[in-house]
GURO-929448 format. One record per residue (C-alpha): residue in one letter; x, y, z; residue number from 1. Coordinates in nm, 2 decimals. Example, Ala and Ser with C-alpha at 12.3 -4.5 7.8 and 13.67 -1.06 7.14 Angstrom:
REM GURO-929448
+---------+--------+--------+--------+-----+
! residuo !      X !      Y !      Z ! num !
+---------+--------+--------+--------+-----+
!       A !   1.23 !  -0.45 !   0.78 !   1 !
!       S !   1.37 !  -0.11 !   0.71 !   2 !
+---------+--------+--------+--------+-----+
REM end
This chain:
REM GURO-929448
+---------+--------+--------+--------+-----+
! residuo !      X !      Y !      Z ! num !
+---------+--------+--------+--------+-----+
!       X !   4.70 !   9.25 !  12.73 !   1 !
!       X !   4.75 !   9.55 !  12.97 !   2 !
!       X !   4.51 !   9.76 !  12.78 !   3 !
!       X !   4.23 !   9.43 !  12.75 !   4 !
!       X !   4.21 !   9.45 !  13.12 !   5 !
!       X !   4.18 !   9.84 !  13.15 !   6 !
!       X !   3.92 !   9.82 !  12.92 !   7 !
!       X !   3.77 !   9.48 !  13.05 !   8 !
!       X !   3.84 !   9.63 !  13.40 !   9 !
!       X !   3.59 !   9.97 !  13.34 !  10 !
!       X !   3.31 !   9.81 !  13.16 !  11 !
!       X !   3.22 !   9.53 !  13.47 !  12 !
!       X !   3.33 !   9.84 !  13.71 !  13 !
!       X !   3.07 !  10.01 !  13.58 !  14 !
!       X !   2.84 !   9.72 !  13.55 !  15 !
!       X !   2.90 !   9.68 !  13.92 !  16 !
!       X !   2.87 !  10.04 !  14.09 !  17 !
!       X !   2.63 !  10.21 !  13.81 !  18 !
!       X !   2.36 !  10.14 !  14.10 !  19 !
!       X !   2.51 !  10.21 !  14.43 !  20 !
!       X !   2.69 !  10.52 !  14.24 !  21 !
!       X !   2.33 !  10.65 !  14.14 !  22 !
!       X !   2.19 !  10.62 !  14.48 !  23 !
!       X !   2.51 !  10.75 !  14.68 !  24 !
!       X !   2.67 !  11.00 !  14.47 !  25 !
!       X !   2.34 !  11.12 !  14.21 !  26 !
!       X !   2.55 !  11.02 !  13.89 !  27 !
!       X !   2.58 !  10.61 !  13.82 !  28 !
!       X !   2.90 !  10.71 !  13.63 !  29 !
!       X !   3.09 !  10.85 !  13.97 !  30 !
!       X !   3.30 !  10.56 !  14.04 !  31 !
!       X !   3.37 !  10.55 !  13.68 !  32 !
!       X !   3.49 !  10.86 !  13.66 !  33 !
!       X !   3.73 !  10.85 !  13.99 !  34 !
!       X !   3.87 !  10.55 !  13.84 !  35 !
!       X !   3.94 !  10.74 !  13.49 !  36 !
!       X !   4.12 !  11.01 !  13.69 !  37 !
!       X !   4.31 !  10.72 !  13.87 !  38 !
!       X !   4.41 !  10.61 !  13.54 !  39 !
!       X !   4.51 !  10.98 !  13.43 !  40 !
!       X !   4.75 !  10.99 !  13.69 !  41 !
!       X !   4.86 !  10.65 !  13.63 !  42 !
!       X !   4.91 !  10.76 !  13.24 !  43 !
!       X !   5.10 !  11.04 !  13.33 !  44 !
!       X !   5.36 !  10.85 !  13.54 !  45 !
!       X !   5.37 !  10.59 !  13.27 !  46 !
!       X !   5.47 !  10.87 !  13.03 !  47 !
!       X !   5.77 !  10.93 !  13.26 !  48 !
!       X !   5.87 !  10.59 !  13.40 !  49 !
!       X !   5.87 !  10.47 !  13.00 !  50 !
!       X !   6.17 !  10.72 !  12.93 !  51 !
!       X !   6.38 !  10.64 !  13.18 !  52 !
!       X !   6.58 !  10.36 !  13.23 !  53 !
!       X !   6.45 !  10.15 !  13.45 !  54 !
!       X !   6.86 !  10.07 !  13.64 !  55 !
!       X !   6.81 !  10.42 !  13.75 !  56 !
!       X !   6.54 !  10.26 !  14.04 !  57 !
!       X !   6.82 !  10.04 !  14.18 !  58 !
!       X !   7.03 !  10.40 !  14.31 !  59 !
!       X !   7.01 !  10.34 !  14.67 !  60 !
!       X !   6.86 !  10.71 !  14.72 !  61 !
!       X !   6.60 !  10.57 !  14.50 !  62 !
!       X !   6.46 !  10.26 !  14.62 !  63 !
!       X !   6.55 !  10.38 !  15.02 !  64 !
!       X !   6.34 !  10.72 !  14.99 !  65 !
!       X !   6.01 !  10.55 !  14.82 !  66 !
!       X !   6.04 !  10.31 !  15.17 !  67 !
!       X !   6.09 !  10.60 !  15.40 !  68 !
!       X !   5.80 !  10.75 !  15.23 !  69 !
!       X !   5.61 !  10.44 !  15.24 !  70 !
!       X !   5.68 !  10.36 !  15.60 !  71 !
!       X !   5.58 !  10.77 !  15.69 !  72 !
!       X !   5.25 !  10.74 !  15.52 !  73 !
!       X !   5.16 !  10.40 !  15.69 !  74 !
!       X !   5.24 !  10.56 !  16.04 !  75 !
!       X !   5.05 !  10.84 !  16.00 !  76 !
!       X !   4.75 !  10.64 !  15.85 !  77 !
!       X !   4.75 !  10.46 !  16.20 !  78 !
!       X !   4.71 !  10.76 !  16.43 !  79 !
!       X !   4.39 !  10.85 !  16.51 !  80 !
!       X !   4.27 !  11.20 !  16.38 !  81 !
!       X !   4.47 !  11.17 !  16.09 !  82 !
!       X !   4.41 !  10.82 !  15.93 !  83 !
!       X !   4.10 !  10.79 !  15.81 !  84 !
!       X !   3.86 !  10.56 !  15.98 !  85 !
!       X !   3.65 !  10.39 !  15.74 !  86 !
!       X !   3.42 !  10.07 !  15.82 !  87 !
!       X !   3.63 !   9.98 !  16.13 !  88 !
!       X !   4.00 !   9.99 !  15.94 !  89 !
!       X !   4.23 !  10.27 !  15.92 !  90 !
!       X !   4.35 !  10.27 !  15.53 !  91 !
!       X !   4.29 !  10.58 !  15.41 !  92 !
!       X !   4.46 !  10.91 !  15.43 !  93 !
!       X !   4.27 !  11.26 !  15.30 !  94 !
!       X !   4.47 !  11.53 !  15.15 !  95 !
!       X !   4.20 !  11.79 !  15.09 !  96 !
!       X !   3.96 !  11.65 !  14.88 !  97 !
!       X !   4.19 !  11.35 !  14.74 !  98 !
!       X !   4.21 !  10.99 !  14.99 !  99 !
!       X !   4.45 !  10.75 !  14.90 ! 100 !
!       X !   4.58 !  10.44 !  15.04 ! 101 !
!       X !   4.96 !  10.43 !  15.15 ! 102 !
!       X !   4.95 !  10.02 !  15.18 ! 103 !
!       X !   4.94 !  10.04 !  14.79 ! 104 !
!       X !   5.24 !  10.25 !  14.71 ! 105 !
!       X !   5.44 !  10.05 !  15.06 ! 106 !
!       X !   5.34 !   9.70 !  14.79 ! 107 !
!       X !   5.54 !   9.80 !  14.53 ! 108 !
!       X !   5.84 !   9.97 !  14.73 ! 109 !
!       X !   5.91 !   9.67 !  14.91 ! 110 !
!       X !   5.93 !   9.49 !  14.57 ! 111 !
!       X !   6.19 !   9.75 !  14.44 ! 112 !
!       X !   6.35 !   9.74 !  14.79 ! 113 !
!       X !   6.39 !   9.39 !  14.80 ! 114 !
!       X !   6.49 !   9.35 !  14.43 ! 115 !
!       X !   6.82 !   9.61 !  14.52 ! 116 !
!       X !   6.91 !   9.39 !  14.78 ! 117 !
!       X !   6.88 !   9.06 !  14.62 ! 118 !
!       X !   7.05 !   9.21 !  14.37 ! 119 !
!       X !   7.37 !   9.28 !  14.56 ! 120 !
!       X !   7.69 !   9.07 !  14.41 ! 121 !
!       X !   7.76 !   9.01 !  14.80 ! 122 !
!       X !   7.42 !   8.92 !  14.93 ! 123 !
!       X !   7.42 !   8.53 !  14.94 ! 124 !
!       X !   7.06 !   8.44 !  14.98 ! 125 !
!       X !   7.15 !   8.06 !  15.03 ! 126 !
!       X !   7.25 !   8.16 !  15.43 ! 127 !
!       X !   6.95 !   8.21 !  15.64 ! 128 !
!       X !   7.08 !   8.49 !  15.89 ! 129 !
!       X !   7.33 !   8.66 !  15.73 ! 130 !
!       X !   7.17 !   8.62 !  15.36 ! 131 !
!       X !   6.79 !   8.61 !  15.42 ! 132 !
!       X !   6.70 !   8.74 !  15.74 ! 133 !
!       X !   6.81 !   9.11 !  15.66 ! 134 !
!       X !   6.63 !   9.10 !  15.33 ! 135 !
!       X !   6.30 !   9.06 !  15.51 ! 136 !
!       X !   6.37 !   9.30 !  15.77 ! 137 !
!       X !   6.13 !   9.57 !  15.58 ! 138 !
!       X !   5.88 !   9.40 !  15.43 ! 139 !
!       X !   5.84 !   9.19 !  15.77 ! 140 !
!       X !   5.83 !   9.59 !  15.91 ! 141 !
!       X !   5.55 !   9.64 !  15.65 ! 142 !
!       X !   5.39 !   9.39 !  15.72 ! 143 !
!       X !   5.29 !   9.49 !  16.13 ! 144 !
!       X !   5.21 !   9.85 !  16.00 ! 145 !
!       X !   4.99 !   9.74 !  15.78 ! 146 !
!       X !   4.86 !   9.47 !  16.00 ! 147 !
!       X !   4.77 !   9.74 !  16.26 ! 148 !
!       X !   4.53 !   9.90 !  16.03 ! 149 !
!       X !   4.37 !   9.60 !  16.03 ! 150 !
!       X !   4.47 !   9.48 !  15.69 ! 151 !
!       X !   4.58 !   9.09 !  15.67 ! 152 !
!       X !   4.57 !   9.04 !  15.32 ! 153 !
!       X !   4.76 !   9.33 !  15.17 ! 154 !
!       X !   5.01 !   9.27 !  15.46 ! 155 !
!       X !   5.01 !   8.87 !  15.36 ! 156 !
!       X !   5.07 !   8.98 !  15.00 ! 157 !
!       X !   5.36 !   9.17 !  15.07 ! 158 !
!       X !   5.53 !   8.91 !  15.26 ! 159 !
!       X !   5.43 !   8.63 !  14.99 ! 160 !
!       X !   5.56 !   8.84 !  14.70 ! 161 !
!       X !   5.87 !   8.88 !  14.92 ! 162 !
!       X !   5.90 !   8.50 !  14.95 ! 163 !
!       X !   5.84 !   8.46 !  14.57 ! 164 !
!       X !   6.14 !   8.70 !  14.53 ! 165 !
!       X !   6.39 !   8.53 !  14.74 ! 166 !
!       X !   6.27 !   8.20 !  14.56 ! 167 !
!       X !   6.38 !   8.36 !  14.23 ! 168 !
!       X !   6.71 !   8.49 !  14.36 ! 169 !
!       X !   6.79 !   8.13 !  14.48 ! 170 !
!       X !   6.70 !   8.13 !  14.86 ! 171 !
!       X !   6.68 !   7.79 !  15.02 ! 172 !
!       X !   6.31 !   7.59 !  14.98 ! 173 !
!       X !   6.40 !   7.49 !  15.40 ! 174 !
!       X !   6.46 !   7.84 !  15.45 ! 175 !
!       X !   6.18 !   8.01 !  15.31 ! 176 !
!       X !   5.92 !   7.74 !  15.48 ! 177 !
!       X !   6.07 !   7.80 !  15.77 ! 178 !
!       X !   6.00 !   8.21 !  15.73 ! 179 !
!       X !   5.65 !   8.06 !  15.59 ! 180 !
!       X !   5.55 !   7.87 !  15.91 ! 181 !
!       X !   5.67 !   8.15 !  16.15 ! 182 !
!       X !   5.43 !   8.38 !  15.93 ! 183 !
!       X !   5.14 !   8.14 !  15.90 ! 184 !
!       X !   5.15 !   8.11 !  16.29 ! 185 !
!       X !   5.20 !   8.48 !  16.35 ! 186 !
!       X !   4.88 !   8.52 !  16.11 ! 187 !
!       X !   4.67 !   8.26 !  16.26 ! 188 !
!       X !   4.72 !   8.42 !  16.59 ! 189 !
!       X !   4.62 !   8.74 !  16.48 ! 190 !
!       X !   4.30 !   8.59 !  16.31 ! 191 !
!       X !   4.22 !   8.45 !  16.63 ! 192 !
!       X !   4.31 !   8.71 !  16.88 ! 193 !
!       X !   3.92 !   8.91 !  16.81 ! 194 !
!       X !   3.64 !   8.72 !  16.87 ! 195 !
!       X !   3.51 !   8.92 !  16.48 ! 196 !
!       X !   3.82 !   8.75 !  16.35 ! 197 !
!       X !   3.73 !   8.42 !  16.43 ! 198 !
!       X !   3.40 !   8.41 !  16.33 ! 199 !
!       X !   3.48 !   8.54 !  16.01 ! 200 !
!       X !   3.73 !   8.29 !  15.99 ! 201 !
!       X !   3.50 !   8.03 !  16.05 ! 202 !
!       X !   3.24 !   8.11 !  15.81 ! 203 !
!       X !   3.42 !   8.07 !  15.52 ! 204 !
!       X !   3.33 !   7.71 !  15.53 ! 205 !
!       X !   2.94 !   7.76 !  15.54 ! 206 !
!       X !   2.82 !   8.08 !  15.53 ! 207 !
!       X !   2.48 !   8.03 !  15.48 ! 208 !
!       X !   2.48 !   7.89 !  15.84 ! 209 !
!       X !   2.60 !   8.25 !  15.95 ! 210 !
!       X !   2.38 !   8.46 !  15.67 ! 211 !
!       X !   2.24 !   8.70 !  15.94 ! 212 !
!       X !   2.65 !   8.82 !  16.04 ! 213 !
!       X !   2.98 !   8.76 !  15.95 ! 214 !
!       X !   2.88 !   8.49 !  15.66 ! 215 !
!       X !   2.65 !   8.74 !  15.47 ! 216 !
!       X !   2.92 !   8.86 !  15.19 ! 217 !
!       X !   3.01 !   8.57 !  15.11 ! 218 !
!       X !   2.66 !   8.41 !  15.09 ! 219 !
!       X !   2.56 !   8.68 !  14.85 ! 220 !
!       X !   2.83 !   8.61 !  14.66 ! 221 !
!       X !   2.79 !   8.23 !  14.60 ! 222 !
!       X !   2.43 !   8.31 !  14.53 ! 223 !
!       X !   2.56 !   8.57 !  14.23 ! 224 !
!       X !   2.75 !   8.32 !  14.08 ! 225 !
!       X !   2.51 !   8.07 !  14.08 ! 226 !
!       X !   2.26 !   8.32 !  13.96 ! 227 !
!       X !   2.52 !   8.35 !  13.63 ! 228 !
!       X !   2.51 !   8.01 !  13.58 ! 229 !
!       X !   2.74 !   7.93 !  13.21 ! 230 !
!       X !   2.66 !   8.26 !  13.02 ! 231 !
!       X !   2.54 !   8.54 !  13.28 ! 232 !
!       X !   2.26 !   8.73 !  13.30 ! 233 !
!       X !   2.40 !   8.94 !  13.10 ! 234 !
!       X !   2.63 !   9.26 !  13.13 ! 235 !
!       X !   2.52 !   9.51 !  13.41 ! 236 !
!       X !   2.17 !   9.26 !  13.42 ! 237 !
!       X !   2.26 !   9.13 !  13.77 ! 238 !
!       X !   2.08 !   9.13 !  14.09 ! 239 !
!       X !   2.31 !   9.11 !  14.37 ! 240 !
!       X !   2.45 !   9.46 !  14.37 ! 241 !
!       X !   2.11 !   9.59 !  14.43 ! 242 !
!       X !   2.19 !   9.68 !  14.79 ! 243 !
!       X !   2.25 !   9.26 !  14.80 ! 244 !
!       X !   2.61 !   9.23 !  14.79 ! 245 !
!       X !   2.85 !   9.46 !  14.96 ! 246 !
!       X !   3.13 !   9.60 !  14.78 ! 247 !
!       X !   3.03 !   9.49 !  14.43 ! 248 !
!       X !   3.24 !   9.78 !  14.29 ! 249 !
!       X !   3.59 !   9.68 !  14.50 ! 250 !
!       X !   3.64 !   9.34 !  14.70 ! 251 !
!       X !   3.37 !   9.14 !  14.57 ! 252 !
!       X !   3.37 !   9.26 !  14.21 ! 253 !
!       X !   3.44 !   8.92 !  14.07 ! 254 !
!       X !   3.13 !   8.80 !  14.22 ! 255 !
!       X !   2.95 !   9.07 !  13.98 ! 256 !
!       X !   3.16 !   8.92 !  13.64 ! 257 !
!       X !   3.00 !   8.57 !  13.75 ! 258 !
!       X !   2.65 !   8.68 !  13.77 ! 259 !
!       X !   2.69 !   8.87 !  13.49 ! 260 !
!       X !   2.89 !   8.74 !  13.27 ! 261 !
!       X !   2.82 !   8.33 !  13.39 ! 262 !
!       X !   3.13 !   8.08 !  13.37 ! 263 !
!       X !   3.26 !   8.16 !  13.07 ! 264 !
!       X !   3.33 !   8.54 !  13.15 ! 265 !
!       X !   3.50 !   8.43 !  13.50 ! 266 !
!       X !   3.73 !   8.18 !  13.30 ! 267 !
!       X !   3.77 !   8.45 !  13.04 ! 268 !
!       X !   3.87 !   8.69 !  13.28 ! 269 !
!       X !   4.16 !   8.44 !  13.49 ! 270 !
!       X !   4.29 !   8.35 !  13.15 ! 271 !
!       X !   4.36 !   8.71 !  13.08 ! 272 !
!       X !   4.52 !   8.77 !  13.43 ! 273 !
!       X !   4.71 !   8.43 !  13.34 ! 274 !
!       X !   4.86 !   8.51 !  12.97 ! 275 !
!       X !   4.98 !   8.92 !  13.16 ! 276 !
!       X !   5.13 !   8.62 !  13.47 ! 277 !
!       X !   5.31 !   8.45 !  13.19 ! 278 !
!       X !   5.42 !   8.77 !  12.97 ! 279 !
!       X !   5.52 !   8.92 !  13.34 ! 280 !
!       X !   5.77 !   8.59 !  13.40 ! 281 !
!       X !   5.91 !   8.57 !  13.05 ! 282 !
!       X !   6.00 !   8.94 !  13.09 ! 283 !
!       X !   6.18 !   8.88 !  13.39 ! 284 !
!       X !   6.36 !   8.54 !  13.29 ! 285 !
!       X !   6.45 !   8.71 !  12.97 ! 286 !
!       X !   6.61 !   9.07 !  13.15 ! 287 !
!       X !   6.98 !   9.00 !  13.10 ! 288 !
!       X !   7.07 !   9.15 !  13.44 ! 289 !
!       X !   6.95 !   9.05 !  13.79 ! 290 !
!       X !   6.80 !   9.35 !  13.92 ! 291 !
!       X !   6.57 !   9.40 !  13.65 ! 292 !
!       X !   6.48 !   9.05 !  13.63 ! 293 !
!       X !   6.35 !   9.09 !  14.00 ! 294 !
!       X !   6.14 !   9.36 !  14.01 ! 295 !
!       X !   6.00 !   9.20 !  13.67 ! 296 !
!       X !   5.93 !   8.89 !  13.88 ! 297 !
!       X !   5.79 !   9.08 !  14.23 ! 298 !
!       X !   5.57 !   9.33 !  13.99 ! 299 !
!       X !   5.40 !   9.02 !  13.83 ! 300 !
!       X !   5.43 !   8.83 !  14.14 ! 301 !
!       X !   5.20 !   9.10 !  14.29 ! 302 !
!       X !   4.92 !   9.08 !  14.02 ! 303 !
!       X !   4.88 !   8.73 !  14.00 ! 304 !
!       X !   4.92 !   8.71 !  14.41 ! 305 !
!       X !   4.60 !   8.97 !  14.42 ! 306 !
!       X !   4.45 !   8.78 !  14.18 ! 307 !
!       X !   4.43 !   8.42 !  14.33 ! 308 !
!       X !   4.39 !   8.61 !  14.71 ! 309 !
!       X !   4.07 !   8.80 !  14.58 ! 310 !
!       X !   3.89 !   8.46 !  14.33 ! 311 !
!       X !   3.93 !   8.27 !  14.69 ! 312 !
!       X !   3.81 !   8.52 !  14.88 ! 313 !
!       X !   3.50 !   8.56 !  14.68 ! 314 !
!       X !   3.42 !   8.17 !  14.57 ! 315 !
!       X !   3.48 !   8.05 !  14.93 ! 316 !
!       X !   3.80 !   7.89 !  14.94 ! 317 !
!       X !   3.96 !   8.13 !  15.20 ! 318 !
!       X !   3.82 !   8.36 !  15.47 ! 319 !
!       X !   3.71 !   8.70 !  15.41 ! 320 !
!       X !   3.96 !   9.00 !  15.39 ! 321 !
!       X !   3.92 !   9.33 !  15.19 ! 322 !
!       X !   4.16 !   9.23 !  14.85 ! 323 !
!       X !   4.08 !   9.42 !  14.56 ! 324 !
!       X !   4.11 !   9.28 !  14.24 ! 325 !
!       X !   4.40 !   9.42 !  14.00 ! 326 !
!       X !   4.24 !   9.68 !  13.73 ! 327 !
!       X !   3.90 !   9.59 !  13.80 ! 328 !
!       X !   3.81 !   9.71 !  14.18 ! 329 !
!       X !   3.73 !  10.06 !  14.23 ! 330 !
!       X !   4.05 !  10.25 !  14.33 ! 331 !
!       X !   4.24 !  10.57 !  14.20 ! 332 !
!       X !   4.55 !  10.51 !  14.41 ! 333 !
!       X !   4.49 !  10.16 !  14.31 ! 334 !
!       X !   4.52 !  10.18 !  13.95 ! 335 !
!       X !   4.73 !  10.42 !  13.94 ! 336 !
!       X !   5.04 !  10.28 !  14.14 ! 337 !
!       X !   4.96 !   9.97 !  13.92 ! 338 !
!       X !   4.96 !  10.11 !  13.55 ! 339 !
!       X !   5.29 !  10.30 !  13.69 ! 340 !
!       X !   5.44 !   9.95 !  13.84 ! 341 !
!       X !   5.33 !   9.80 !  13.47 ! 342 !
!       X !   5.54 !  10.09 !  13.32 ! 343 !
!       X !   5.84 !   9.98 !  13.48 ! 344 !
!       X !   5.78 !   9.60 !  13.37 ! 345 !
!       X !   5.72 !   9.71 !  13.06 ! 346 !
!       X !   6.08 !   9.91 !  13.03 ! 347 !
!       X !   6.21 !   9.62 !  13.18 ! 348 !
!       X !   6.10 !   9.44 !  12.84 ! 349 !
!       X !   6.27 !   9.63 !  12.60 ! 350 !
!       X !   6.58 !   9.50 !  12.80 ! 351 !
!       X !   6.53 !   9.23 !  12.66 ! 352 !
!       X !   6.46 !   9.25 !  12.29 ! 353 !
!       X !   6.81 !   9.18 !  12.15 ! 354 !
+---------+--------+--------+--------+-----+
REM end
């Protein structure tokens, strides 16, 4: 399954940057090729993660120096002069010729973070402020660094994934909709607080209305899928990323497998991000200790929170925010952290073979 959406993942990346690559770059196969070195790195720490046991990662030196290291990088990419400013949002940090994104290593260290503490034969999730509270300390810290940058939905995903964690560790329902009304109101007020936020918030519901601004993506988007129709156009055959649709090759990629590839190819695609959901789950219900079964959970979590976050974003069903979408958007760090977080759910499985 993880290999089907590598695979799946190049082909429709390709189908979707071949164009803009040519034009930008001089070679239609650049993006292809910073995604294959993406997925060299990611290969390589695969190789290593697969050999070690994956208990190792709950060693408090461990988990507690990857969030150190996460929270450094996010606090340098916010300074000005050294984050890198890139269509109004500081994401991106350059070290020589290599940028990378520190808000996708910070995902995946809060999951391991939080997993060690849920973990804890002590820690009794069921009590909201000596229990919960501390547990969402960090990612709630995470979550206003990466806010700053502006980034909403990564932050959003971090703090979701963190719910779905306590969830699974047996935290209250009362409890964790309390934590998810305090964050839905600190979130709306942020959406609201630029005068660019709320329009973009508002033209979600009918973007055509705002096509000239803030409700062009999206517009360009609806109009690819309904250019796909049931069957597509065909692979690399459609029209919107001809200088129509911005970001076809990260955020609005999806857009690109419906034009292309029609109905079928979307539903194709979701029920391949569903059946690596369901193997994710049954790995972590089937890890006979706690910890394991935890990061199993947040890693999968993560993929199928991405997943749902970036569909909506590009078929209308919530605002816009920059979301890629897991093993298919352009992204080196991307991919990499993600094949490296699959390693660890897939040592987690052999846990669980008996």
């Amino acid at each position: 399954m993880f290999v089907l959406l590598l695979a799946v993942g190049l082909l429709v990346l390709y189908a979707a940057s071949y164009y803009n690559a040519q034009d930008r770059d001089g070679s239609p196969w650049a993006e292809v090729i910073s995604q294959l070195m993406g997925m060299g790195l990611g290969a390589a720490g695969m190789a290593v993660l697969l050999r070690v046991d994956y208990r190792l990662l709950q060693k408090p030196i461990v988990s507690s120096s990857l969030i150190c290291l996460s929270l450094l990088l996010l606090v340098l990419v916010a300074i000005p002069g050294v984050g890198r400013l890139v269509n109004g949002s500081r994401r991106w940090l350059r070290l020589g010729p290599v940028s990378f994104q520190p808000s996708e290593l910070a995902k995946y260290s809060a999951i391991l973070f939080m997993a060690r503490l849920l973990s804890q034969p002590r820690r009794d999730v069921r009590r909201l402020f000596s229990g919960l509270v501390p547990v969402f300390i960090m990612p709630g810290l995470m979550f206003v660094l990466i806010l700053l940058q502006p980034n909403l939905s990564t932050a959003g995903s971090i703090v979701i994934v963190s719910g779905c964690m306590a969830l699974l560790a047996g935290a209250r329902w009362l409890h964790l909709g309390l934590a998810g009304c305090a964050g839905l109101a600190l979130g709306a007020f942020y959406a609201w607080s630029e005068p660019y936020r709320r329009a973009r918030l508002m033209s979600f519901r009918d973007p055509f209305a705002m096509l000239s601004n803030e409700g062009y993506q999206l517009a360009q988007s609806l109009m690819a899928f309904g250019s796909g129709g049931l069957f597509g156009m065909g692979l690399g055959r459609g029209r919107q990323k001809y200088a129509f649709l911005p970001y076809p090759e990260s955020d609005f990629i999806f857009a690109v497998v419906g034009e292309d590839l029609g109905l079928v190819g979307c539903v194709a695609v979701l029920a391949l991000f569903f059946l690596f959901v369901f193997f994710g789950l049954r790995i972590a219900i089937r890890c006979p200790d706690r910890f394991g079964s935890l990061l199993a959970g947040g890693i999968t979590c993560m993929v199928g929170v991405q997943t749902v976050m970036n569909v909506a974003v590009v078929t209308g069903m919530m605002p816009t925010t920059g979301q890629p979408l897991p093993f298919f958007s352009a992204g080196g760090t991307s991919i990499a952290v993600l094949m490296c977080a699959v390693a660890v759910l897939l040592n987690i499985s052999k846990s669980g073979i008996r």
